[in-house]
C-alpha positions as a printed Julia matrix, in Angstrom:
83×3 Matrix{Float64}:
   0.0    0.0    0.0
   1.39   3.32  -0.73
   1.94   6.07   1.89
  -0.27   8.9    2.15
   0.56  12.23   0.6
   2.13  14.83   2.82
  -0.89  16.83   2.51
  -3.35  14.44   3.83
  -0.83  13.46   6.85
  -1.39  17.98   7.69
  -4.76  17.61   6.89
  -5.28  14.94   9.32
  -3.19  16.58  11.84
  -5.22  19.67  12.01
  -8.7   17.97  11.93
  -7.61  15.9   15.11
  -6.53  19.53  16.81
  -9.66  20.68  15.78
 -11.78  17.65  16.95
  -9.82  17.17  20.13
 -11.6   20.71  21.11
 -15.01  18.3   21.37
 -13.59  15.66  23.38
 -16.3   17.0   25.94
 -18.98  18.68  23.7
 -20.97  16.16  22.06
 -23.68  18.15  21.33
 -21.98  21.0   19.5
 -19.69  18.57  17.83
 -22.96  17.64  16.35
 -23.89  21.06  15.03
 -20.67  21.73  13.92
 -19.72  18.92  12.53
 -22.34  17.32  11.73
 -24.69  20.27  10.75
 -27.49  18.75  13.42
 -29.44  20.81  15.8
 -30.62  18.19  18.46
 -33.53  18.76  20.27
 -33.96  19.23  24.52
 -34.25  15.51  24.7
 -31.79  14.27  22.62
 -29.6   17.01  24.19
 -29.72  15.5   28.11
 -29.05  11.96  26.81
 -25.79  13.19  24.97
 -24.99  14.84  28.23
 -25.88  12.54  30.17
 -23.87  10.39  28.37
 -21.0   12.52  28.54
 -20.48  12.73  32.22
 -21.86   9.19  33.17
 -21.22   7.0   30.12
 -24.28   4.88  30.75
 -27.95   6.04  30.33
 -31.03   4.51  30.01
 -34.33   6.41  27.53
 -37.92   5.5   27.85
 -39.53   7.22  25.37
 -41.96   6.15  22.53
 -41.8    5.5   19.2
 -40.24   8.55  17.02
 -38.48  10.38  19.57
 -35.26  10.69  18.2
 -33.37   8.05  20.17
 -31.55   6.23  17.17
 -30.53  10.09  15.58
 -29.25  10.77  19.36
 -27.28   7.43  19.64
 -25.72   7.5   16.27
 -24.75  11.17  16.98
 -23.02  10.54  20.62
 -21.61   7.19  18.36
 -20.07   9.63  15.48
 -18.7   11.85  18.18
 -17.32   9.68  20.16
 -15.21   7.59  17.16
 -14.1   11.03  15.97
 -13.1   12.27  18.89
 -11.28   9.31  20.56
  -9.02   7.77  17.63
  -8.2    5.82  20.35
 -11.19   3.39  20.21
């Protein structure tokens, strides 16, 4: 496999600086990144996510629960390469 260009090794450099600035903002990791305004609900599961890693979400059918998971999921694979 051939290496990456030089300019894709800078560009990846600087869009880990700049996602490393979410590390503890899911939510406006997904407006900004993700061009995604969540709504109040989705909002306190990605923060309660956040700062306790394990939540729970009884809600009905509709709510928004898959778009919230698959946003805190996106965020958290950008922001922790580590995974």
């Amino acid at each position: 496999m051939a290496a990456a260009p030089a300019a894709n090794l800078e560009w990846s450099s600087d869009l880990a600086e700049a996602l490393s600035g979410y590390a503890d903002d899911p939510v406006g990791f997904t407006e900004d990144f993700l061009g995604r305004r969540p709504w109040k609900r989705q909002i306190e599961m990605m923060e309660r996510f956040r700062d306790r890693k394990r939540v729970s979400c009884r809600s009905g059918h509709g709510s928004g629960k898959t778009d919230g998971l698959a946003y805190l999921t996106i965020w958290l694979l950008a922001t922790r390469p580590q995974m």
